[in-house]
N, CA, C and O atoms as a printed pandas DataFrame, in Angstrom:
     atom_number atom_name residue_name chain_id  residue_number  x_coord  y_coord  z_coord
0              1         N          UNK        A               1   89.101   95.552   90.896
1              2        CA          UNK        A               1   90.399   96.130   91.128
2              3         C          UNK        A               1   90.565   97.331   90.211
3              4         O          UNK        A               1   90.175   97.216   89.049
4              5         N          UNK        A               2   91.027   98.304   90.563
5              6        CA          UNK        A               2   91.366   99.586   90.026
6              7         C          UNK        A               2   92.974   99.731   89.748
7              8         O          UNK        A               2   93.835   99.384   90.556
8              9         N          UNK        A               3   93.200  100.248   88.593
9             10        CA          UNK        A               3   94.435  100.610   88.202
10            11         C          UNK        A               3   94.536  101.719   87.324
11            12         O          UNK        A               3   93.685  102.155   86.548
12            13         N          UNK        A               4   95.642  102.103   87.538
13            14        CA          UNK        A               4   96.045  103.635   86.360
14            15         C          UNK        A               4   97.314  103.754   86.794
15            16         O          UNK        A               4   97.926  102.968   87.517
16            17         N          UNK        A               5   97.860  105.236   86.108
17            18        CA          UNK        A               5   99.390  105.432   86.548
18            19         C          UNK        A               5   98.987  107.084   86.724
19            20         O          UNK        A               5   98.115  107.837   86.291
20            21         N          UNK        A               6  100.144  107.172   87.611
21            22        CA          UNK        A               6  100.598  108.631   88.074
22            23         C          UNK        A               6  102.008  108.944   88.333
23            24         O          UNK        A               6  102.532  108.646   89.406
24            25         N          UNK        A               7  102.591  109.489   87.463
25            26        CA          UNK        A               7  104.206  110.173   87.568
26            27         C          UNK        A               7  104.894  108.906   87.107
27            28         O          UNK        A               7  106.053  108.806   87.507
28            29         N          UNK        A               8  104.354  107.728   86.213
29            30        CA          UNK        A               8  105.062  106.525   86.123
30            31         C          UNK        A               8  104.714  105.213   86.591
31            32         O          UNK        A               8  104.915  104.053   86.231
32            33         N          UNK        A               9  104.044  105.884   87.640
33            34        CA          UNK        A               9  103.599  104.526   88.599
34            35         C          UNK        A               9  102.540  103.697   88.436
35            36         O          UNK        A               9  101.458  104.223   88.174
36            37         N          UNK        A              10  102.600  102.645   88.521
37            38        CA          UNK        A              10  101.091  101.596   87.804
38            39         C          UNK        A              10  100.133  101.981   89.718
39            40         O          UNK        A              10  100.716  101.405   90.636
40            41         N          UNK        A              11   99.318  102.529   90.004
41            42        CA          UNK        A              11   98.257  101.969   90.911
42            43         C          UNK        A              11   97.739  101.107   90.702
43            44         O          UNK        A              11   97.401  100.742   89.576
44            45         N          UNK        A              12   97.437  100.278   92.217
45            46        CA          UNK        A              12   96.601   99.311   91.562
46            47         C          UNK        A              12   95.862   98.452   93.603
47            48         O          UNK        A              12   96.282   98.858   94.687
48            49         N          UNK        A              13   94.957   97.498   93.452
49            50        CA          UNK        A              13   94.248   97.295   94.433
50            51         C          UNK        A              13   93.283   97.616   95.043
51            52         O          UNK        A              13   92.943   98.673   94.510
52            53         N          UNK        A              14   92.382   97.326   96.079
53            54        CA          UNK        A              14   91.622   97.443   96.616
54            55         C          UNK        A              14   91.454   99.018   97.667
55            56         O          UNK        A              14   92.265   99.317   98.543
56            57         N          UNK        A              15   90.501   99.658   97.385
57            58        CA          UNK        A              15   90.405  100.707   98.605
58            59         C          UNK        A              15   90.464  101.932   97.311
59            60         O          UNK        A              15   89.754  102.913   97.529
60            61         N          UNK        A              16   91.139  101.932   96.191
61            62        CA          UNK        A              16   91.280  102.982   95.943
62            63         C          UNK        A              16   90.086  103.867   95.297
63            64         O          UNK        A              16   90.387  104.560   94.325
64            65         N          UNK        A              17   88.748  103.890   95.773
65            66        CA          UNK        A              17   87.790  104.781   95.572
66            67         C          UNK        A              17   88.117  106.261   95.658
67            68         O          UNK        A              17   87.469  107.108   95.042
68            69         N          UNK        A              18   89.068  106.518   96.384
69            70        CA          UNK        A              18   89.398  107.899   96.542
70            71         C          UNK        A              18   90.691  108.425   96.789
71            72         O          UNK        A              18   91.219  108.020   97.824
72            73         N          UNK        A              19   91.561  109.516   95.844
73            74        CA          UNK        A              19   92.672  109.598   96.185
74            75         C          UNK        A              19   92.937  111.258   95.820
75            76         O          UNK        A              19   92.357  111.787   94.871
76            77         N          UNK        A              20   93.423  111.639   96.271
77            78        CA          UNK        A              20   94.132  112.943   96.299
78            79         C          UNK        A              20   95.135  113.385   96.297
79            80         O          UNK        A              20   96.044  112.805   96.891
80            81         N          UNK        A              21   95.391  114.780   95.518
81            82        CA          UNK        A              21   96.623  115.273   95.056
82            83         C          UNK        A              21   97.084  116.623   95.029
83            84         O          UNK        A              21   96.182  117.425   94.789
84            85         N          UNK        A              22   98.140  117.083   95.190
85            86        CA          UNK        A              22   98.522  118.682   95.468
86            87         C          UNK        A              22   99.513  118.571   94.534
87            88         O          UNK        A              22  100.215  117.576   94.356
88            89         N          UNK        A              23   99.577  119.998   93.715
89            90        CA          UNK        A              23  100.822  120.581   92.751
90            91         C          UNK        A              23  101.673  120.682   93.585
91            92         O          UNK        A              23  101.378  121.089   94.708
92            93         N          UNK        A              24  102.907  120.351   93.264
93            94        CA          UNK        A              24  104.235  120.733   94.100
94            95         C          UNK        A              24  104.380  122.267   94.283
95            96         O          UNK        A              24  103.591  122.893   93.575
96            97         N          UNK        A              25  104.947  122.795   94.821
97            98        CA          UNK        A              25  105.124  124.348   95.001
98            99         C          UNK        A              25  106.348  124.254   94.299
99           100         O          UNK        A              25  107.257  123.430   94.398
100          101         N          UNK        A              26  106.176  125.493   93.391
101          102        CA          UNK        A              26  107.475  125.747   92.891
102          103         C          UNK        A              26  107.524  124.872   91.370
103          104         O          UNK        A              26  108.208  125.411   90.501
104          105         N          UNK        A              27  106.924  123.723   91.050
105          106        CA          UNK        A              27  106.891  123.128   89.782
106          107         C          UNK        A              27  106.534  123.694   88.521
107          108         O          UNK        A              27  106.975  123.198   87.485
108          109         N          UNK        A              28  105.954  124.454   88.512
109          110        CA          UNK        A              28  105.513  125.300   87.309
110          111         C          UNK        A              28  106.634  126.269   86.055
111          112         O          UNK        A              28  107.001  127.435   86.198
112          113         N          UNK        A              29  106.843  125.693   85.329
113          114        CA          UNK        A              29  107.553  126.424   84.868
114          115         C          UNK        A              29  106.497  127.409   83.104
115          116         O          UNK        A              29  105.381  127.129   82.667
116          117         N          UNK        A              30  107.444  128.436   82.622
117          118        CA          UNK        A              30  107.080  128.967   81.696
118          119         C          UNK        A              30  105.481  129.551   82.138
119          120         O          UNK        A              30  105.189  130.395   82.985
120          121         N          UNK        A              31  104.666  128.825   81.300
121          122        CA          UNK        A              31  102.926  129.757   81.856
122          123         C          UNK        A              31  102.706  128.764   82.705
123          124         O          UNK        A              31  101.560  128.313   82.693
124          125         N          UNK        A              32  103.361  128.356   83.337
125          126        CA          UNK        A              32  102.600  127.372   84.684
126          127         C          UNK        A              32  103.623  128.128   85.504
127          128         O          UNK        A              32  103.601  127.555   86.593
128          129         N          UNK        A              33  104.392  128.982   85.553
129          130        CA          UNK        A              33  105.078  129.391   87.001
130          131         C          UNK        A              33  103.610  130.145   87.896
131          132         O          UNK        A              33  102.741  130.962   87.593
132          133         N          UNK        A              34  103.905  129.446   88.946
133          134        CA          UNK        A              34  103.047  130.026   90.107
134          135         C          UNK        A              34  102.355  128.908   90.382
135          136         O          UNK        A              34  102.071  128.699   91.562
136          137         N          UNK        A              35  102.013  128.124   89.536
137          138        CA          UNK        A              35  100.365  126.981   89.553
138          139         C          UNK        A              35  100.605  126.816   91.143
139          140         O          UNK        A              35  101.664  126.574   91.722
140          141         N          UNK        A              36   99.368  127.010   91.658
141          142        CA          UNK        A              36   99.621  126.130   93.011
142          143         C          UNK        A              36   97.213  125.686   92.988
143          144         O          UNK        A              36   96.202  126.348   92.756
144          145         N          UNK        A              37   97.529  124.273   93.375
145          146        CA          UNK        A              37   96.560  123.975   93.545
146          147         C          UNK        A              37   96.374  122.214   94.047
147          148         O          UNK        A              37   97.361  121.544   94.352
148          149         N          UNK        A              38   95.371  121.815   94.058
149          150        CA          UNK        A              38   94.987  120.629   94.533
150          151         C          UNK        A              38   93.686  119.884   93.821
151          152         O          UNK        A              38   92.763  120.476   93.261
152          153         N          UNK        A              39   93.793  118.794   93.937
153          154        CA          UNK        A              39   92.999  117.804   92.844
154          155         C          UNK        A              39   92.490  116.254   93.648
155          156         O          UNK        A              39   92.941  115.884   94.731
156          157         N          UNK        A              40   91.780  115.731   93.080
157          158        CA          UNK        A              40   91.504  114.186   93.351
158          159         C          UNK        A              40   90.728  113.204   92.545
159          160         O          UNK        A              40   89.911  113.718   91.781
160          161         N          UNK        A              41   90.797  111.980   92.546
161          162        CA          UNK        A              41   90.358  110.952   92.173
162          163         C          UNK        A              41   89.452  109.716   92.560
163          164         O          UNK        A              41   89.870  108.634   92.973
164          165         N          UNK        A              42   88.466  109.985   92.404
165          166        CA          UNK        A              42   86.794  109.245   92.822
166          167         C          UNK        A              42   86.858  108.083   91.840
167          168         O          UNK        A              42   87.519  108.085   90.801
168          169         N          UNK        A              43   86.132  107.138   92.268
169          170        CA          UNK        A              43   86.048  105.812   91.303
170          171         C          UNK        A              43   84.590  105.397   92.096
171          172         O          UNK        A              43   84.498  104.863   93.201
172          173         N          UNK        A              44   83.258  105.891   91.002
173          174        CA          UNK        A              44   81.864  105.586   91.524
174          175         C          UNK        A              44   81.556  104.065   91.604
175          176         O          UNK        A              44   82.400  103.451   90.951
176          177         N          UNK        A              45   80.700  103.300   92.139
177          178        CA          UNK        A              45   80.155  101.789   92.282
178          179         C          UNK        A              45   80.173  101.679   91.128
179          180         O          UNK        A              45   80.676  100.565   90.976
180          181         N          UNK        A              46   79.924  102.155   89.969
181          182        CA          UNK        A              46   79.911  101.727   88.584
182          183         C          UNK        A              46   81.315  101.680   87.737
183          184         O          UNK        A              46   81.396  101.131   86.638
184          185         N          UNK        A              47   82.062  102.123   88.186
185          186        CA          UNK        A              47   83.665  101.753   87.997
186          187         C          UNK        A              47   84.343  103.385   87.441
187          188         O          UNK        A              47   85.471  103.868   87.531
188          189         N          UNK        A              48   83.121  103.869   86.886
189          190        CA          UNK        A              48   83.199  105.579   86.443
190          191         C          UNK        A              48   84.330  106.294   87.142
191          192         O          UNK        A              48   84.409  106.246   88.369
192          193         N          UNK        A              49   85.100  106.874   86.503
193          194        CA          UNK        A              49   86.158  107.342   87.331
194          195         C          UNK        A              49   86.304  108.792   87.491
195          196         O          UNK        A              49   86.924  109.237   86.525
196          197         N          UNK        A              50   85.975  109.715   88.341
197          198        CA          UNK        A              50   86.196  111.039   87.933
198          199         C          UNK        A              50   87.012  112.008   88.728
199          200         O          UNK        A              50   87.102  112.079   89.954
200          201         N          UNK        A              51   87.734  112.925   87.583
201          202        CA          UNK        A              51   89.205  113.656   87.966
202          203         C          UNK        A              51   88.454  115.029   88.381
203          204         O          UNK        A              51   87.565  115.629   87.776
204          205         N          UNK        A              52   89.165  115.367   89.741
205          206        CA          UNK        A              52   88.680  117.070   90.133
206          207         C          UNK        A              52   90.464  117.266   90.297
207          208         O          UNK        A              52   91.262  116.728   91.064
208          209         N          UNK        A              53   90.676  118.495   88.980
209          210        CA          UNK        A              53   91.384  119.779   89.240
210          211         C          UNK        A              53   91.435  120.763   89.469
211          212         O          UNK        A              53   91.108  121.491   88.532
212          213         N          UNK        A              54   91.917  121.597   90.991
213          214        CA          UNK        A              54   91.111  123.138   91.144
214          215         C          UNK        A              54   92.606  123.648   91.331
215          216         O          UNK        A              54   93.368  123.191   92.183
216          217         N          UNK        A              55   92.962  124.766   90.325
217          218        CA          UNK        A              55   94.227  125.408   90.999
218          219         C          UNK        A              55   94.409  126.604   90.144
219          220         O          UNK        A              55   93.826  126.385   89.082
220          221         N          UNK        A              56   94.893  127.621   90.143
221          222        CA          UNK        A              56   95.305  128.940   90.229
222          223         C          UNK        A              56   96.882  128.957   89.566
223          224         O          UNK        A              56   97.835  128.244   89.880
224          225         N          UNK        A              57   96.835  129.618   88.932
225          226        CA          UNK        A              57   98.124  130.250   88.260
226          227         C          UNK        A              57   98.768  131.673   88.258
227          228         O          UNK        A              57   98.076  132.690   88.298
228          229         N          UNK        A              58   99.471  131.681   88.233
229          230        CA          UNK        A              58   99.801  133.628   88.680
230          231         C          UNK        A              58  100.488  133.817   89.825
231          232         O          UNK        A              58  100.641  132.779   90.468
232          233         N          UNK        A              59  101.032  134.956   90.376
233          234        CA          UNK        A              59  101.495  135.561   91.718
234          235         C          UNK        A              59  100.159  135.454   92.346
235          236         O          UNK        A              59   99.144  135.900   91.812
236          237         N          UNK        A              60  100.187  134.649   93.879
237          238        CA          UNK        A              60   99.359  135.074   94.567
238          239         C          UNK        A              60   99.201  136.004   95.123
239          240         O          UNK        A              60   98.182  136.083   95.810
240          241         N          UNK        A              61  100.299  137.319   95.070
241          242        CA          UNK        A              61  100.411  138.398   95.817
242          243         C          UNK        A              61   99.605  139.610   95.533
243          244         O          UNK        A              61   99.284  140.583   96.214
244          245         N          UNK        A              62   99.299  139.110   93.867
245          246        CA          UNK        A              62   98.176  139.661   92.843
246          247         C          UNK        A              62   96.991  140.117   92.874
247          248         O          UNK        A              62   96.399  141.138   92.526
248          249         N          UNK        A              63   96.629  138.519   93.683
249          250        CA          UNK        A              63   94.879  138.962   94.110
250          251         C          UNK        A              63   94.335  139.396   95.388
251          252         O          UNK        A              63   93.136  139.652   95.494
């Protein structure tokens, strides 16, 4: 069984090998105004757990 928390919340149960996540639009404040990006959460046969964050900061109008 797998467990952790996110925003408060205990996860927990069966299935969760894989889960995924998006920055809210608009959440960023101070040097995070703009962040917009997306992320997820792998849990290998060996219980190894690993976090992918890919996201961008700035005006996108920029690049």
């Amino acid at each position: 069984m797998a467990a952790g928390g996110l925003g408060g919340r205990r996860l927990r149960g069966e299935g969760r090998e894989a889960e995924f996540f998006v920055i809210v639009p608009g959440s960023g404040t101070r040097a995070l105004t703009g962040i917009r990006g997306a992320g997820g959460l792998a849990v290998d046969a060996d219980g190894t757990h690993r976090i992918r964050f890919d996201y961008e900061v700035g005006d996108p109008a920029a690049h």
